[in-house]
MARMIVEX-131497 format. One record per atom (N, C-alpha, C): x, y, z. Coordinates in steps of 0.001 Angstrom, whole numbers, padded with zeros to 6 digits, always signed. Atoms other than C-alpha are relative to their C-alpha. Layout:
<pts>
XYZ/...
</pts>
This chain:
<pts>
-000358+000023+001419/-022673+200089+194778/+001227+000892-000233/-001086-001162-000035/-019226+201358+193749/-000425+000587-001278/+000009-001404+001035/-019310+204720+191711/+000955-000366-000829/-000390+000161+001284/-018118+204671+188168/+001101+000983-000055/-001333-001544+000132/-014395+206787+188090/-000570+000568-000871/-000295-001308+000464/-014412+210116+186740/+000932-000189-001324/-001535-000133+001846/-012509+210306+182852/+000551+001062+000003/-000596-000941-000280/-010315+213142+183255/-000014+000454-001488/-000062-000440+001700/-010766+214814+179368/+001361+000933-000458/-000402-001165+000354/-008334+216769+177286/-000770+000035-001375/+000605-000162+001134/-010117+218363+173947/+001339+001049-000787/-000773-000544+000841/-007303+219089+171305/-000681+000449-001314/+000570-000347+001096/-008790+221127+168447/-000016+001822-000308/-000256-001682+000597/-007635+224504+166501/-001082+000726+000211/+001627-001136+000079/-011651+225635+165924/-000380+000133+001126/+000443+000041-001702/-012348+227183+169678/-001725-000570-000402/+001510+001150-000146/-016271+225798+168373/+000181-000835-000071/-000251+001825-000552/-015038+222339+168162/-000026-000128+001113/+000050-000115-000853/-013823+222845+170770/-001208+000096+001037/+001399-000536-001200/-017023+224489+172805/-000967-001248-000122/+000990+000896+000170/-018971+221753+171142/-000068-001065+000527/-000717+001172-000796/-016959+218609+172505/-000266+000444+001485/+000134-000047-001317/-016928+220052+175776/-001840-000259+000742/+001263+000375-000155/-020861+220437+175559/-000512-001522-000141/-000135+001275+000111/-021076+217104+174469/+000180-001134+000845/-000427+000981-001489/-019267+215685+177445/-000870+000124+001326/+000534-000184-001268/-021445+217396+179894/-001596-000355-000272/+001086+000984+000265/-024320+216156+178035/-000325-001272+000261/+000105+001594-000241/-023328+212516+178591/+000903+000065+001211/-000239-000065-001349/-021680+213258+182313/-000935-001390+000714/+000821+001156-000648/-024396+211037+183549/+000035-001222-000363/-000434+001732+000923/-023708+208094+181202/+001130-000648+000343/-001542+000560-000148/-020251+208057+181091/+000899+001615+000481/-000885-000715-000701/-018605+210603+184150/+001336-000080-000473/-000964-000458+000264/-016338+212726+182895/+000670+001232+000465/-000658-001672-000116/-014319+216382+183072/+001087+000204-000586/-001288-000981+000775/-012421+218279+181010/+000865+001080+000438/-001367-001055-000820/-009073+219314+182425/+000910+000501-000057/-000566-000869+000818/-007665+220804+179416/+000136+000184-000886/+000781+000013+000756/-007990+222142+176581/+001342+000680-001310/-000936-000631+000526/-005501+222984+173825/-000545+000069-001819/+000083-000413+001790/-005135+224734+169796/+000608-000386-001123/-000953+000694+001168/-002524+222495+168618/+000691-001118+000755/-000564+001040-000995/-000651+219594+169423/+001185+000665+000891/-000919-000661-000727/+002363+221870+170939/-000558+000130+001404/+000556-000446-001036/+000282+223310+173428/-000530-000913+000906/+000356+000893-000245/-001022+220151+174018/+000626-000904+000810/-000404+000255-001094/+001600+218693+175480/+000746+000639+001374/-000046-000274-001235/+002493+221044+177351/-001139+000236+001202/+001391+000441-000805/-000952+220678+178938/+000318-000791+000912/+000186+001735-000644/-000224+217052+180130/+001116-000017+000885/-000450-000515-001325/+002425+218923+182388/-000624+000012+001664/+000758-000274-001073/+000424+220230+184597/-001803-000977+000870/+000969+000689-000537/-002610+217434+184843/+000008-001341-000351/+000425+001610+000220/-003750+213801+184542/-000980-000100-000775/+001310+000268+001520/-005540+212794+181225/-000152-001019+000031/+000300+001502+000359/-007183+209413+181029/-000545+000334-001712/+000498+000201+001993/-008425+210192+177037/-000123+001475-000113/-000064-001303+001085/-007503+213014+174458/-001067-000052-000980/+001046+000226+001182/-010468+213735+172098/+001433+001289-000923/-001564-000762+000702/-007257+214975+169307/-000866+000278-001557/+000385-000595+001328/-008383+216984+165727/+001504-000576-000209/-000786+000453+001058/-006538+215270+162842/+001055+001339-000118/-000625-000575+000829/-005822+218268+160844/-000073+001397+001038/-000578-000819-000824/-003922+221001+162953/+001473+000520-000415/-001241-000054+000800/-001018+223541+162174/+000692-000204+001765/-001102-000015-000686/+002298+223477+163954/-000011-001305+000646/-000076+001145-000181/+001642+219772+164762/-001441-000618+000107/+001678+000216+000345/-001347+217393+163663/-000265-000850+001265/+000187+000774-000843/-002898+215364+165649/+000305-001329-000054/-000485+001084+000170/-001406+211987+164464/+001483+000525+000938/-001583+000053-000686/+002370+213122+165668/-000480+000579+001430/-000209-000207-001482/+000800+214300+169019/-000529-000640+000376/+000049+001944-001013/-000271+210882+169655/+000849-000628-000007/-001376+000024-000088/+002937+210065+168812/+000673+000489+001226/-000534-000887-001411/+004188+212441+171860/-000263-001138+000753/+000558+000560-000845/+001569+211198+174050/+000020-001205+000812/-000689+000957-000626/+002312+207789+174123/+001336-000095+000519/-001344-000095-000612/+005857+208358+175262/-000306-000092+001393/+000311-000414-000946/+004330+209678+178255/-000121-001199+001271/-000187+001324-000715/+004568+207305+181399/-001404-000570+000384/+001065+000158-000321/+000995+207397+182202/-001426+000446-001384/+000756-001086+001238/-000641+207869+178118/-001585+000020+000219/+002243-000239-000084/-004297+209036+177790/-000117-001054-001322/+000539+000511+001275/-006358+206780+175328/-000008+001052-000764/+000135-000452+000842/-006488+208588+172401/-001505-000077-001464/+001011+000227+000899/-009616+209109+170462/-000150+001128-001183/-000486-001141+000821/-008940+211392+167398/-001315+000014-001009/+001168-000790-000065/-011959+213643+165830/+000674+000490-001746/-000211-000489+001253/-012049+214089+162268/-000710+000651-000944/+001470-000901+000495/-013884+216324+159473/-000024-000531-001476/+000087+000261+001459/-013030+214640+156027/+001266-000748-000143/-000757+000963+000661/-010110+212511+156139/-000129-001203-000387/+000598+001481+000697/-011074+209454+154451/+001741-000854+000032/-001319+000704+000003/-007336+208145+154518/+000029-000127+001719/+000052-000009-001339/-007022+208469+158209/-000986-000820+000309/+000567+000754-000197/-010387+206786+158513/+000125-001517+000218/-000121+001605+000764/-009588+203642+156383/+001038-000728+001078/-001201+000381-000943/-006275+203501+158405/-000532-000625+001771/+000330+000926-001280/-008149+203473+161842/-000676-000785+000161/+000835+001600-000131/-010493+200694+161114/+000515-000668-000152/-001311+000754-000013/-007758+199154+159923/+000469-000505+001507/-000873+000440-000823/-005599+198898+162903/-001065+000394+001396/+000868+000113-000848/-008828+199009+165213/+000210+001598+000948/-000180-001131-000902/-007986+202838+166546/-001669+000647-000298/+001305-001007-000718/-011203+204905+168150/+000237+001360-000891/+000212-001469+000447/-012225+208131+166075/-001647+000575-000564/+000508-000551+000174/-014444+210310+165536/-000900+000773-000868/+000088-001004+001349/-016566+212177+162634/-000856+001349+000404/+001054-000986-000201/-017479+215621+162890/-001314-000010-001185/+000114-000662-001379/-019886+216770+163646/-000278-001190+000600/-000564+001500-001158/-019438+214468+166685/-001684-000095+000461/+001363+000720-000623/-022734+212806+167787/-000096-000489+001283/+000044+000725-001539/-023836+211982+171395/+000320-001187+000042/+000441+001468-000055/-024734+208532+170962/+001763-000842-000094/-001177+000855+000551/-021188+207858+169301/+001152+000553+000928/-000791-000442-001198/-019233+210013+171715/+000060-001042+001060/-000043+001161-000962/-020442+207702+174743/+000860-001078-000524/-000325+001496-000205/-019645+204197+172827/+001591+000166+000008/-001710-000391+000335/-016316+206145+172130/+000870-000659+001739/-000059-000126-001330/-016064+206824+175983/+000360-001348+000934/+000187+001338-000574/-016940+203807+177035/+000919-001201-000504/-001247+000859+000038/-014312+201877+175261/+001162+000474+000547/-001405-000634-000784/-011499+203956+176724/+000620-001228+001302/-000323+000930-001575/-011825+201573+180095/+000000-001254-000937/-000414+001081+000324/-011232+198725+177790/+001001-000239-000519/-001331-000036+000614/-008657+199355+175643/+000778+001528+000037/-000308-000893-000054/-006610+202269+176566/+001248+000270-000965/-001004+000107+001144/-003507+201559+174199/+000323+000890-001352/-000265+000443+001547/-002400+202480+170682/+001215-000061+000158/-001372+000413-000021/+001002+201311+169695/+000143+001031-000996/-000363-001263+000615/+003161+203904+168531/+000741-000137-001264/-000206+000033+001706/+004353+201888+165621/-000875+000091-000921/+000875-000695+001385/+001001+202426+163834/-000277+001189-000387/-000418-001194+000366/+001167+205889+164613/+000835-000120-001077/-000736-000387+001127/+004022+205833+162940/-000086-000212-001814/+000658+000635+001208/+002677+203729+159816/-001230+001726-000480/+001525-000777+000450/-000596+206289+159680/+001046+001374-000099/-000903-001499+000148/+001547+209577+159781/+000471-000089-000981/-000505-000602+001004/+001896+211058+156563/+001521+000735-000081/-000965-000904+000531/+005511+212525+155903/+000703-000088+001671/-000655+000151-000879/+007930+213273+158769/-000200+000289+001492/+000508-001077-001029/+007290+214623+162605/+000769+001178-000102/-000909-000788-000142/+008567+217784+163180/+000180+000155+001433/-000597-000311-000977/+009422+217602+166569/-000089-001586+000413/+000387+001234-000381/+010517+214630+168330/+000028+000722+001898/+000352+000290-001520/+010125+214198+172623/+000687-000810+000486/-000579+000537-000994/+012146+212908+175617/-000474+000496+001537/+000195+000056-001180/+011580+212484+179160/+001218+001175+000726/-001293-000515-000953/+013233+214675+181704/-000414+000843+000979/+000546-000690-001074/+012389+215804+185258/-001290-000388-000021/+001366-000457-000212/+008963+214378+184852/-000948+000591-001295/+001280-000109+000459/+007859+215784+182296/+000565-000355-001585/-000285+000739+001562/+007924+215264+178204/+000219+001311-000446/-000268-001372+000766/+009755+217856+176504/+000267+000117-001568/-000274-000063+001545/+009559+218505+172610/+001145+000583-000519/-001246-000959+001084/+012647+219390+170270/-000280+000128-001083/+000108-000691+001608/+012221+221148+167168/+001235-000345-001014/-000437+000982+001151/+013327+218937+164252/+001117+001226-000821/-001591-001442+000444/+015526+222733+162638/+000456-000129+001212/-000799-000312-001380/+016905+222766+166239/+001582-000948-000055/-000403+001512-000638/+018613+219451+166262/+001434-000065-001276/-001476-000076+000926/+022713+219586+164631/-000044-001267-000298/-000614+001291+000595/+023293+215839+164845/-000706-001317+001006/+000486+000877-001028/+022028+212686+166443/+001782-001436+000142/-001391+000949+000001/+024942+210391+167873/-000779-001306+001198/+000050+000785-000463/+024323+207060+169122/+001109-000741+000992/-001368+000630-001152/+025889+205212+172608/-000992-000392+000778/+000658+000808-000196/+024876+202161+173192/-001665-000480-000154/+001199+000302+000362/+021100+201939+174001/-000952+001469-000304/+001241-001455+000579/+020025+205877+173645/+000827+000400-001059/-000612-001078+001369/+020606+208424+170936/-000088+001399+001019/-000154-001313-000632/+021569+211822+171795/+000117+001055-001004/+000221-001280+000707/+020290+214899+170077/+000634+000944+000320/-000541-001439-000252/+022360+217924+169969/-000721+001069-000802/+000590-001269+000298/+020920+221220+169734/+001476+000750-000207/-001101-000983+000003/+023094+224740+169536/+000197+000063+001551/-000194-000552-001278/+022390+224975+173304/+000517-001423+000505/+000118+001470-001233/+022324+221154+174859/-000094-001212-000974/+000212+001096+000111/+022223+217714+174733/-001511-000729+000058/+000731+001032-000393/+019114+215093+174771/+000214-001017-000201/-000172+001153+000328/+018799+211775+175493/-001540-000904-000346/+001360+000637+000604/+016068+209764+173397/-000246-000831-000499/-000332+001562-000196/+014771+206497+173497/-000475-000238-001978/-000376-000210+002057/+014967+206390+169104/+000947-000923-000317/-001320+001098+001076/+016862+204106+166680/+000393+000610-000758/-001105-000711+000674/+019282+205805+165100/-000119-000086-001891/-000434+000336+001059/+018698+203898+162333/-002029+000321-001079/+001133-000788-000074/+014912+204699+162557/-000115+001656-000622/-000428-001710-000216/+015826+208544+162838/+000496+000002-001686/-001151+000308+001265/+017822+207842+159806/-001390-000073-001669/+001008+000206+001620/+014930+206381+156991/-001457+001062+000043/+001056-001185-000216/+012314+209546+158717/+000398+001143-000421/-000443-001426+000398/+014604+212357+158225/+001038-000551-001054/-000995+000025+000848/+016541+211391+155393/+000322+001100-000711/-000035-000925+000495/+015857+214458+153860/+000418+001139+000361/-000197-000835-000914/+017307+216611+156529/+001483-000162+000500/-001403+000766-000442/+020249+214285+158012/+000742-000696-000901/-000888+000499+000976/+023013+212768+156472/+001064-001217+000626/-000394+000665-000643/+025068+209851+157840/+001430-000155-000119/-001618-000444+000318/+028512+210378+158396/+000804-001276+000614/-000521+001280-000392/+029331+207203+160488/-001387-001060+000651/+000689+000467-000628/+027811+203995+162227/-000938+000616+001006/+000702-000650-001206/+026959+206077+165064/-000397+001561-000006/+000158-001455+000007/+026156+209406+163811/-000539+000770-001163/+000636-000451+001766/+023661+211306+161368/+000100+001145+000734/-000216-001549-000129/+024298+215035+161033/-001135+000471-001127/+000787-000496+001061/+022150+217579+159686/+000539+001127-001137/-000576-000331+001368/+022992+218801+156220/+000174+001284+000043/-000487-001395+000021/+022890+222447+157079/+000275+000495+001076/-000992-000457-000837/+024837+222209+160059/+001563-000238-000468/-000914+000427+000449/+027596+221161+158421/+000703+001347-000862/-000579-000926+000400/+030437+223916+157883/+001169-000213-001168/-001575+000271+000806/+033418+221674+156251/-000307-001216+000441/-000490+001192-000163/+035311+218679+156370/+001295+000223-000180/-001471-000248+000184/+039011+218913+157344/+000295-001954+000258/-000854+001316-000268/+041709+215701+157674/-000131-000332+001646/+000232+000746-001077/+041263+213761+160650/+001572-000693+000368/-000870-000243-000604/+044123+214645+162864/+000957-001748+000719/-000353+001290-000459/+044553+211201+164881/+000194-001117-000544/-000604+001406+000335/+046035+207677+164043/-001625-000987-000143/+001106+000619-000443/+042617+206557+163286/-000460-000701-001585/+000349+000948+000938/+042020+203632+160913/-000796-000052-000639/+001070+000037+000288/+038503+203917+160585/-000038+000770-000307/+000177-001340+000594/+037905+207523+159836/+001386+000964-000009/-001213-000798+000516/+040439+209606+158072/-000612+001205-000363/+000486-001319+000017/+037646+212654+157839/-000810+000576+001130/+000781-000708-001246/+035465+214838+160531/-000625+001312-001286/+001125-001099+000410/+032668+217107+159642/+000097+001003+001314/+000133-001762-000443/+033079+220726+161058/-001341+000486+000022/+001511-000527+000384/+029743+222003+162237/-000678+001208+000641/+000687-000903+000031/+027981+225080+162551/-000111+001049+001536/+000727-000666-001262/+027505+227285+165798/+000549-001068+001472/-000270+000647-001466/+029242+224382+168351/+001287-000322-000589/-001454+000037+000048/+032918+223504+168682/+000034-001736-000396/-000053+001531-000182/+031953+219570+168264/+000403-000439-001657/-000672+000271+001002/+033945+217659+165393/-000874-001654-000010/+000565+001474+000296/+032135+214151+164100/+000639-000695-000790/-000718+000906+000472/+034051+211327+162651/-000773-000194-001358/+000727+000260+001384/+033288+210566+159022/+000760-001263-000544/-000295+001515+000209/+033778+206435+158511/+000480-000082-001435/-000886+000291+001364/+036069+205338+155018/-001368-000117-000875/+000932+000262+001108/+032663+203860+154090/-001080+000716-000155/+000579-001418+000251/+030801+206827+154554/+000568+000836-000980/-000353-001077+000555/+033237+209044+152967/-000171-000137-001350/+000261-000774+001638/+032181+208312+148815/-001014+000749+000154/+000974-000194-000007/+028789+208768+149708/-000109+001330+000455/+000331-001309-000686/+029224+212132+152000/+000856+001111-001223/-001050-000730+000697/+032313+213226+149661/-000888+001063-001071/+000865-001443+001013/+029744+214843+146723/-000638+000904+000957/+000553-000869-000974/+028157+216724+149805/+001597+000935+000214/-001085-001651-000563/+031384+218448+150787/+000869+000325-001612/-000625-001062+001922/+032235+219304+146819/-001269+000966+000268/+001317-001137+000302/+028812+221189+146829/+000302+001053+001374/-000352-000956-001289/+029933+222539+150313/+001336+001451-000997/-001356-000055+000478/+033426+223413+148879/-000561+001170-001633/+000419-000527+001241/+031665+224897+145271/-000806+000982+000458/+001122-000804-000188/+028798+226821+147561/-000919-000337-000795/+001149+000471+000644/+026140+224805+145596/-001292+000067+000948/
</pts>
């Protein structure tokens, strides 16, 4: 008779007793549905940097969490080349609920119950999926950090970090004060999430509103843009398109006034 794989667990949840409790939980139903928990994190941050160092077949993820909830670090997660199912653990969101019966996603109600833990479990080996456009649908308000690949592993950028996003060809490329990323994002995506943050200065380029130092004349024979945005802490100059410039122009009067 072949043996039933092993579920490799991570338990994401701020309250270390959620926490303790889930883990009890799992070793309660070990015999049902073989498992182990092989890491254990207080927020979604920490969380992925967890999924560094091990192999997760299913996240049991708390909703409501600071410094990132558990909706945007399923968001992360799936990026990941190898994602854990995701089964997310909730204590009173009734919106979140409605949403995952909706779009058929696995969750949880504290306090978490044996019986419902297993059938949880036990769907993992059937449907391991969620698509990361309903994430995005179910996520309240903006992420604050987005994620890219590199070396292996999934590294987060902090949404204040990030001067400008410039598009070429099929990636986007985030600039920080220190570096570059490259991230698989639609520009134009990036664009209707952070509107409130970025500002769009050409086809290929949203800047963020308080990196932005000036706007001088645009030196070169250049048809298309006759302005450049001056920005903050890096030597890099961004093109500002004719049909950009009414729309950005009241931004650099309020620059220009110190508004």
């Amino acid at each position: 008779m072949n043996s039933v794989p092993t579920l490799s667990v991570m338990i994401v949840d701020d309250e270390a007793p959620a926490r303790t409790r889930l883990r009890d939980l799992l070793a309660d139903v070990a015999a049902e549905v073989p498992n182990a928990v092989v890491a254990e994190a207080a927020n979604g941050l920490l969380a992925v940097e967890a999924t560094g160092g091990c192999s997760v077949d299913v996240a049991l993820v708390d909703i409501r969490m600071p410094k990132m909830d558990g909706i945007e670090l399923a968001r992360h997660l799936t990026r990941l080349e190898h994602p854990p199912a995701i089964i997310f653990v909730t204590a009173y969101d009734s919106y979140a609920v409605q949403a995952f019966e909706l779009n058929a996603i696995d969750y949880l109600v504290k306090p978490v119950r044996a019986q419902r833990l297993v059938d949880a479990l036990q769907k993992v080996r059937q449907n391991r999926t969620v698509a990361p456009q309903v994430l995005s649908q179910i996520q309240q308000g903006a992420r604050t950090h987005l994620s890219c690949h590199e070396r292996g592993r999934l590294l987060l950028i902090p949404l204040p970090e990030i001067l400008y996003f410039k598009a070429d060809l099929k990636y986007v490329t985030a600039r920080t004060a220190s570096r570059e990323y490259l991230l698989d994002e639609s520009l134009t995506h990036l664009e209707e999430e952070f509107s409130a943050r970025f500002i769009r200065l050409h086809r290929s380029a949203l800047v963020a509103r308080d990196a932005i130092a000036g706007f001088e004349k645009n030196a070169t024979e250049d048809a298309e843009t006759q302005w450049q945005a001056l920005l903050r802490g890096v030597p890099d100059r961004l093109p500002v398109s004719r049909r950009q410039w009414p729309l950005v122009k009241s931004y650099a009067k309020q620059l220009s006034s110190g508004v």
